[in-house]
N, CA, C and O atoms as a Tinker XYZ file with bonds, in Angstrom:
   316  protein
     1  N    109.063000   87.508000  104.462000    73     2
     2  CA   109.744000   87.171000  103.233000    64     1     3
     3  C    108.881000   86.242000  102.373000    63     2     4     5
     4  O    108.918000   86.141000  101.147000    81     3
     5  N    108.071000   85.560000  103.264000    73     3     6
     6  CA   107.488000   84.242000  101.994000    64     5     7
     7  C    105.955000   85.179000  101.143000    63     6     8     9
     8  O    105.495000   84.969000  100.020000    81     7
     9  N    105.495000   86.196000  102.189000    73     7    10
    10  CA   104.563000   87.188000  101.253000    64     9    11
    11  C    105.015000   87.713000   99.933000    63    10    12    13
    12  O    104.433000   87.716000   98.849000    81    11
    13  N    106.385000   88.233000  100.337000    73    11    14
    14  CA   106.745000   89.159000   99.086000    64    13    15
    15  C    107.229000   88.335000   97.903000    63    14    16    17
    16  O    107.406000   88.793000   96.774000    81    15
    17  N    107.453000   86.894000   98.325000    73    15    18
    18  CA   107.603000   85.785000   97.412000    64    17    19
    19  C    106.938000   85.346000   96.581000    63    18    20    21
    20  O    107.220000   84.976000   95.442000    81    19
    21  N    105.254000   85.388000   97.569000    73    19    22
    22  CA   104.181000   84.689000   96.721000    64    21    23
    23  C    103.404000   85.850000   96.251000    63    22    24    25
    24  O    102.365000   85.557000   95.659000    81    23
    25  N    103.746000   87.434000   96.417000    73    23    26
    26  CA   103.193000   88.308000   95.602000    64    25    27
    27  C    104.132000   88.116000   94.539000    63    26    28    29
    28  O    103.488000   88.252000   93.498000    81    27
    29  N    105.296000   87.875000   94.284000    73    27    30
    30  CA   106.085000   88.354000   93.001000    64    29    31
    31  C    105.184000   87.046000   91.883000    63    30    32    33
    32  O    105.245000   87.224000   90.667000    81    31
    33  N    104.395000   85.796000   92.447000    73    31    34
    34  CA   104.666000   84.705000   91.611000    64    33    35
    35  C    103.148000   84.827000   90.387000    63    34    36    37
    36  O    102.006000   85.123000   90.741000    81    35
    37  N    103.365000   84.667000   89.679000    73    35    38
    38  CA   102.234000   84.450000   88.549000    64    37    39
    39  C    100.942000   83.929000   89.210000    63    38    40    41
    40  O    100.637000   83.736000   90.387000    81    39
    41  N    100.106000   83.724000   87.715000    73    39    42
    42  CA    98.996000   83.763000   88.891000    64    41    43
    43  C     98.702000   82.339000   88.764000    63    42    44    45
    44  O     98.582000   81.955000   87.600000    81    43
    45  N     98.592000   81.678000   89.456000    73    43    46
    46  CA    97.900000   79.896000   89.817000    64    45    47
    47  C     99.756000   79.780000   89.786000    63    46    48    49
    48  O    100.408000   79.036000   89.053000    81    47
    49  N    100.029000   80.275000   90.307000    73    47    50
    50  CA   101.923000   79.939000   90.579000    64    49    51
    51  C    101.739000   79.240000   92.155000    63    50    52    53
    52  O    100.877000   79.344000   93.028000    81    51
    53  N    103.105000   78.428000   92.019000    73    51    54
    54  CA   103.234000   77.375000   93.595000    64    53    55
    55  C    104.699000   78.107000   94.272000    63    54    56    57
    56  O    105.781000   78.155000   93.688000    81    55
    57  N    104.480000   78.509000   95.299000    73    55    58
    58  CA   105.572000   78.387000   95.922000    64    57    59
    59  C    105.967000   77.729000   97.155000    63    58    60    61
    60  O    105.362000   78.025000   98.185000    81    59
    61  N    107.085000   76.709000   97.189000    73    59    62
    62  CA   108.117000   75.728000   98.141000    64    61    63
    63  C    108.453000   76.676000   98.528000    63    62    64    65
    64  O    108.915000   77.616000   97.880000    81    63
    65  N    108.184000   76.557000  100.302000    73    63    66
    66  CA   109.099000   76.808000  101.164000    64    65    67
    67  C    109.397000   75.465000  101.693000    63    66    68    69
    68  O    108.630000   74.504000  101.632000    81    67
    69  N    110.943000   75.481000  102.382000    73    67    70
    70  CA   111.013000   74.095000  103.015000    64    69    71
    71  C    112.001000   74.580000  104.170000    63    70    72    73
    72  O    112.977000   75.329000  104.114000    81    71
    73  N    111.551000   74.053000  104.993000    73    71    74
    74  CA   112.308000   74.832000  106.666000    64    73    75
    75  C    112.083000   73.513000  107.580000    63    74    76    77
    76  O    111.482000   72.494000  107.238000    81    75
    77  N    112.747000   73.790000  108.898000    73    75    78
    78  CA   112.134000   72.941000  109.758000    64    77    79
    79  C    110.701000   73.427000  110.107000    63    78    80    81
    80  O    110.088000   74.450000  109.800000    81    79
    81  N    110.293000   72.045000  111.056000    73    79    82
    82  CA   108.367000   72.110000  111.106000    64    81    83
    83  C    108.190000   73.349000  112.224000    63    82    84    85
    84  O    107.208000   74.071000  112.053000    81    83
    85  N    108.991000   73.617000  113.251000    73    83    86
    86  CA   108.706000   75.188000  113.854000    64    85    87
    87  C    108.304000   76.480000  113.249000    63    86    88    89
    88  O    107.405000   77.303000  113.429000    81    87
    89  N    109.330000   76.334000  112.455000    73    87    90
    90  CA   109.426000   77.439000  111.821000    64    89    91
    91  C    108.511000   77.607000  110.632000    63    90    92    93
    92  O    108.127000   78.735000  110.325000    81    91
    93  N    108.117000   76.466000  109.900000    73    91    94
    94  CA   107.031000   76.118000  109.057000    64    93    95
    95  C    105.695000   76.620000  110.001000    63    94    96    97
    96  O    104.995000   77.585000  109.696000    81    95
    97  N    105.541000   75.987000  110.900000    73    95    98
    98  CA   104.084000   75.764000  112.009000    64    97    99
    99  C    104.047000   77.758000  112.441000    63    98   100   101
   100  O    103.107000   78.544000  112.318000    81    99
   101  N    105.400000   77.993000  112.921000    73    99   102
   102  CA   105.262000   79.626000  112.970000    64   101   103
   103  C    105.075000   80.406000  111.973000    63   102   104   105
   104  O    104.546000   81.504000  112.140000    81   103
   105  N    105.458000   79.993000  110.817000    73   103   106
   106  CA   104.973000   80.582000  109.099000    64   105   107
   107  C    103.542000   80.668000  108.923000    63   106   108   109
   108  O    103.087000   81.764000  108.596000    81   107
   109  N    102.711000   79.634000  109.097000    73   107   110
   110  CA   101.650000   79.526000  108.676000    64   109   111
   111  C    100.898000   79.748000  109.500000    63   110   112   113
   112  O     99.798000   79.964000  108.991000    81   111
   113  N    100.875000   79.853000  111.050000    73   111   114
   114  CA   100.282000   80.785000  111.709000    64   113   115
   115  C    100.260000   82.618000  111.408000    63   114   116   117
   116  O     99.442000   83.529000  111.285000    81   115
   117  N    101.440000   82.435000  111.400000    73   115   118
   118  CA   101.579000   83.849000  110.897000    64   117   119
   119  C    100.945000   84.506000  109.453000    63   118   120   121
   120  O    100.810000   85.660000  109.047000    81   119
   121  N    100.690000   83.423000  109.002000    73   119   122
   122  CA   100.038000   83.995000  107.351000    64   121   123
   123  C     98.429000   83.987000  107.941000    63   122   124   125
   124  O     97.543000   84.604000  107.350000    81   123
   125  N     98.152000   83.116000  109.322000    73   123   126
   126  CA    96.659000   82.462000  109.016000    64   125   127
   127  C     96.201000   84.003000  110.151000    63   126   128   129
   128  O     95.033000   84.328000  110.366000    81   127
   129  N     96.998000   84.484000  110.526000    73   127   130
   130  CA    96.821000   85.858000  111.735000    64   129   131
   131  C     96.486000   85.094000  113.155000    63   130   132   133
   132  O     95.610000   85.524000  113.905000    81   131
   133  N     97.250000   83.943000  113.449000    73   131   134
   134  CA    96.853000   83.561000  114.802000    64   133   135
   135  C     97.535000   84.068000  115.504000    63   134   136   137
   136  O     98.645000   84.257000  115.005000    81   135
   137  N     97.396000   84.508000  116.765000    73   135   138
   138  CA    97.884000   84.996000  117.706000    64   137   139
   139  C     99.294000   83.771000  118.345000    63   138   140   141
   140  O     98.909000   82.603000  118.273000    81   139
   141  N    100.111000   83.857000  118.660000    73   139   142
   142  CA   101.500000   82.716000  118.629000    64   141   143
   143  C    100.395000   81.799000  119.920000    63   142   144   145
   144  O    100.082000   80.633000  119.681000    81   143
   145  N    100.042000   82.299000  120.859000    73   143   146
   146  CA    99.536000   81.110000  121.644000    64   145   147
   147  C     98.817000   79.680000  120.848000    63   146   148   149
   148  O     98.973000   78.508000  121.192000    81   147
   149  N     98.169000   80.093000  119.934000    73   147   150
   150  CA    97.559000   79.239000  119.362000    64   149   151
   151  C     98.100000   78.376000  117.956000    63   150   152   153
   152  O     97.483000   77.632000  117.192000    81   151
   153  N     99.625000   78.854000  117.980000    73   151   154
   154  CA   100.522000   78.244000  116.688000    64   153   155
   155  C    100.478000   76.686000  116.916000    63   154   156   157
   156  O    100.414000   75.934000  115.944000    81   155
   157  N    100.510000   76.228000  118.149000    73   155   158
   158  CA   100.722000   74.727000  118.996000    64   157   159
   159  C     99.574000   73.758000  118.154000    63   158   160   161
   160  O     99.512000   72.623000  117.683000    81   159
   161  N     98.928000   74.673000  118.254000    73   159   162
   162  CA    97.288000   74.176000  117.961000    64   161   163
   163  C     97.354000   73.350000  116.422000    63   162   164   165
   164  O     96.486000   72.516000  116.163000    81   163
   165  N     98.156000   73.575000  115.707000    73   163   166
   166  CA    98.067000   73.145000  114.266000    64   165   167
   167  C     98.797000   72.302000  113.996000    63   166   168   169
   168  O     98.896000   71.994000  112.808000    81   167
   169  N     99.608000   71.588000  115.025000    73   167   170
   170  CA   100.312000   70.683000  115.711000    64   169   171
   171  C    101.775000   70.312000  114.585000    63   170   172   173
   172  O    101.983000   71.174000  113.731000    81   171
   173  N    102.396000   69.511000  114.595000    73   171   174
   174  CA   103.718000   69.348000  114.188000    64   173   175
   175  C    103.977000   68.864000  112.734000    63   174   176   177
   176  O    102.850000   68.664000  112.281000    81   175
   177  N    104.944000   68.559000  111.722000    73   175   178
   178  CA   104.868000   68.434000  111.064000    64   177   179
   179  C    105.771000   67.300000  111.052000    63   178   180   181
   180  O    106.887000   67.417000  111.557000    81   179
   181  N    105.284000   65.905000  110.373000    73   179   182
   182  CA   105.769000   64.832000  110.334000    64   181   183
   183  C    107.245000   64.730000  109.038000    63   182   184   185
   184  O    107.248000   65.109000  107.867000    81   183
   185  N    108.236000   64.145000  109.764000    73   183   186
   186  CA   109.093000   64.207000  108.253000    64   185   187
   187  C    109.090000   63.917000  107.193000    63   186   188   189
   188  O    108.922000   62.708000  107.034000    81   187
   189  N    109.215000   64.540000  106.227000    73   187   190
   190  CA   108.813000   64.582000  104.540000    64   189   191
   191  C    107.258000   64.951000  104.596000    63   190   192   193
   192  O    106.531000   64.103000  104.079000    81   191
   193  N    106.806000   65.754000  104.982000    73   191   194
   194  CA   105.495000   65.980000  104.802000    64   193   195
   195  C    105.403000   67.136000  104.772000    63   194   196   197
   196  O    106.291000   67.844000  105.248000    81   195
   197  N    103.998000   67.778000  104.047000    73   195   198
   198  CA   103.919000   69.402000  104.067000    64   197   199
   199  C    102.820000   69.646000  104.282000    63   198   200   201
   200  O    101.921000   68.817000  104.426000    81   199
   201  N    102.711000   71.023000  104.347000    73   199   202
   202  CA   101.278000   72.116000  103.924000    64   201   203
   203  C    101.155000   72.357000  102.764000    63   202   204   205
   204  O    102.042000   72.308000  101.912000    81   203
   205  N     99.372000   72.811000  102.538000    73   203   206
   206  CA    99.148000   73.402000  101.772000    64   205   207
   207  C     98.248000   75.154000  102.095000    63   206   208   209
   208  O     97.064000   75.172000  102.430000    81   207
   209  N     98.656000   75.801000  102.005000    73   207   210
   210  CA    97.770000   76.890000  101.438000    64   209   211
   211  C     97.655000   77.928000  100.510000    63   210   212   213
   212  O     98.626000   78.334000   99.870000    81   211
   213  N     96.715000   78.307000  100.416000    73   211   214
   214  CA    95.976000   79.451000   99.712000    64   213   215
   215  C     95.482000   80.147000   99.710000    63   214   216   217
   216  O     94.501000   80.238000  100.447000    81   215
   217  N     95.935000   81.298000   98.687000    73   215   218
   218  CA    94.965000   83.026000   99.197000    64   217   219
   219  C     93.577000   83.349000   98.753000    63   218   220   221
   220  O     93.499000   83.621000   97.555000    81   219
   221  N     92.479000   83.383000   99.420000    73   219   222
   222  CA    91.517000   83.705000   98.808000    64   221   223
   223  C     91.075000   84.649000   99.542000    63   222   224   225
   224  O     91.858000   84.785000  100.483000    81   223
   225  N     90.201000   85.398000   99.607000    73   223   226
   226  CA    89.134000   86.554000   99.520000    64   225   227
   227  C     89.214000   87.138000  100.743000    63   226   228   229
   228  O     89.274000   88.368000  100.773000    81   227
   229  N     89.232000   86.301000  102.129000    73   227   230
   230  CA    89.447000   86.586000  103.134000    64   229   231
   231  C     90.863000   86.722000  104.036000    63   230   232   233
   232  O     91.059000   87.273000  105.119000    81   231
   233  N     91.790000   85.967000  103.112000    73   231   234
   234  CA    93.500000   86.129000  103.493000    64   233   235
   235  C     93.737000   84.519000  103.236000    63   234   236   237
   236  O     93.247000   83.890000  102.298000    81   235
   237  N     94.537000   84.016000  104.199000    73   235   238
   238  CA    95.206000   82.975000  103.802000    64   237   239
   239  C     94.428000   81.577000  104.873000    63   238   240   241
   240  O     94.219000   81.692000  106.081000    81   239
   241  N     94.118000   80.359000  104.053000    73   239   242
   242  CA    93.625000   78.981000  103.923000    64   241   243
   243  C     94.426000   78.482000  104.417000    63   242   244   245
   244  O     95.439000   78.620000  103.732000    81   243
   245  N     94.718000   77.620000  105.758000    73   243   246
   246  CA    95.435000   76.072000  105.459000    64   245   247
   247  C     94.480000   75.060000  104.713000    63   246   248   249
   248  O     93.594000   74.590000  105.426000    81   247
   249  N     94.508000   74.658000  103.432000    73   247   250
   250  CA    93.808000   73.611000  102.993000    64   249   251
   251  C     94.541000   71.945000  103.408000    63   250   252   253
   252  O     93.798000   70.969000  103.515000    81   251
   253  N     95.595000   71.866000  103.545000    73   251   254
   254  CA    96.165000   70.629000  104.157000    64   253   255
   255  C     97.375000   70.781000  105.094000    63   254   256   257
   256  O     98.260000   71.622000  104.931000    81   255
   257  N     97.328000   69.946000  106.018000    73   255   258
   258  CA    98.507000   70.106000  107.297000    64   257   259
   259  C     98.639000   69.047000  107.417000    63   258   260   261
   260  O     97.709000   68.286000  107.682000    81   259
   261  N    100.453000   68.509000  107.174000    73   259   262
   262  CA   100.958000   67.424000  107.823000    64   261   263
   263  C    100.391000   66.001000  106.676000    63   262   264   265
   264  O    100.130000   64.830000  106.951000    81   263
   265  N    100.364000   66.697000  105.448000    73   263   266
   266  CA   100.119000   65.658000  104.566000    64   265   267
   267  C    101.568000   64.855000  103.836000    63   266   268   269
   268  O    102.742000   65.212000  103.934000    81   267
   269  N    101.129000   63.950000  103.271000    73   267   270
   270  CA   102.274000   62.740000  102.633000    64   269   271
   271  C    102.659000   61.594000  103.236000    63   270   272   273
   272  O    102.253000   61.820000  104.376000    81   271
   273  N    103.050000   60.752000  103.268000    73   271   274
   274  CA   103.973000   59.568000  103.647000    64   273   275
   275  C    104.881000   59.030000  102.917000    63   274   276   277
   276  O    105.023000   58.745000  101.728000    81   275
   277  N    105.611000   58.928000  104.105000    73   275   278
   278  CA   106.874000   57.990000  103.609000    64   277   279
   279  C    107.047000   56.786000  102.930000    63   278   280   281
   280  O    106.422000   55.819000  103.364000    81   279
   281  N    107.914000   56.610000  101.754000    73   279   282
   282  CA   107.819000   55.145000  100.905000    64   281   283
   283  C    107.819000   54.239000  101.581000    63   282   284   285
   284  O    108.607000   54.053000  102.508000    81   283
   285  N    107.323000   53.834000  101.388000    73   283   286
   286  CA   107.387000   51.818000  102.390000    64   285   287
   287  C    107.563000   50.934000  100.661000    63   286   288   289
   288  O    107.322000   51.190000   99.481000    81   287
   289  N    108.106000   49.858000  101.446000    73   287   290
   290  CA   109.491000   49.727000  102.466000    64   289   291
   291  C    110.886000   50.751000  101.925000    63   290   292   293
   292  O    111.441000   50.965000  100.847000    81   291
   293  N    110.997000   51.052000  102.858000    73   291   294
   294  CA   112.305000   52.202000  102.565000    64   293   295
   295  C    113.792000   50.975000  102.601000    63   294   296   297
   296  O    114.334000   50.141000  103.326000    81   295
   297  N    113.890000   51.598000  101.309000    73   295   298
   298  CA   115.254000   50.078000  100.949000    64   297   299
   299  C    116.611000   50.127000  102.105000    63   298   300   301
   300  O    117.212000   51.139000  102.466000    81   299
   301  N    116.794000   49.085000  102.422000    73   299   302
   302  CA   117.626000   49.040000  103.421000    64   301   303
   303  C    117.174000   48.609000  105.006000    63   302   304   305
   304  O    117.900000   47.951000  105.751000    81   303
   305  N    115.758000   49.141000  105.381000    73   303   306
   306  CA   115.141000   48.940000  106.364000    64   305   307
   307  C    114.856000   47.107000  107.062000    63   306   308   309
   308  O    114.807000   46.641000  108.200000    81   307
   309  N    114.717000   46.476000  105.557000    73   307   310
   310  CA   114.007000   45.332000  106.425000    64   309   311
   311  C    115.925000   44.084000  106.487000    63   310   312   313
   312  O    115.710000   42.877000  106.598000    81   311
   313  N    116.908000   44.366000  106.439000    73   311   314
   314  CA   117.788000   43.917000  106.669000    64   313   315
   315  C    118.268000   43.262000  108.129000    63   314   316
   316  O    119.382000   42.750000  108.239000    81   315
């Protein structure tokens, strides 16, 4: 489903997916053609954080995994 998504989208178009990190980590193996043994390998995805990739010439890029952080101080925390 997220192929036929990012074929429908314009071109230099972004598309959000947002799932849990399994199912994210099994997405992007699956776009990158890894075989599932090796999905582990690209390891977990921290909360509020994402991927990035992109299609070029040879199929699909992870250019970033497990990027962002969380606001500090998160209001309420230091109470």
């Amino acid at each position: 489903m997220v192929l036929e998504h990012a074929a429908g989208l314009p071109d230099a178009g972004t598309l959000v997916v947002v799932s849990h990190g399994g199912t994210i980590r099994t997405t992007i193996g699956r776009l990158l053609g890894l075989e599932s043994h090796h999905w582990e390998g690209l390891g977990g995805l921290s909360n509020c954080c994402w991927s990035v990739l992109g299609e070029g010439a040879r199929g699909w890029r992870l250019l970033e995994h497990n990027a962002g952080t969380l606001p500090e101080p998160v209001l309420g925390d230091d109470d």
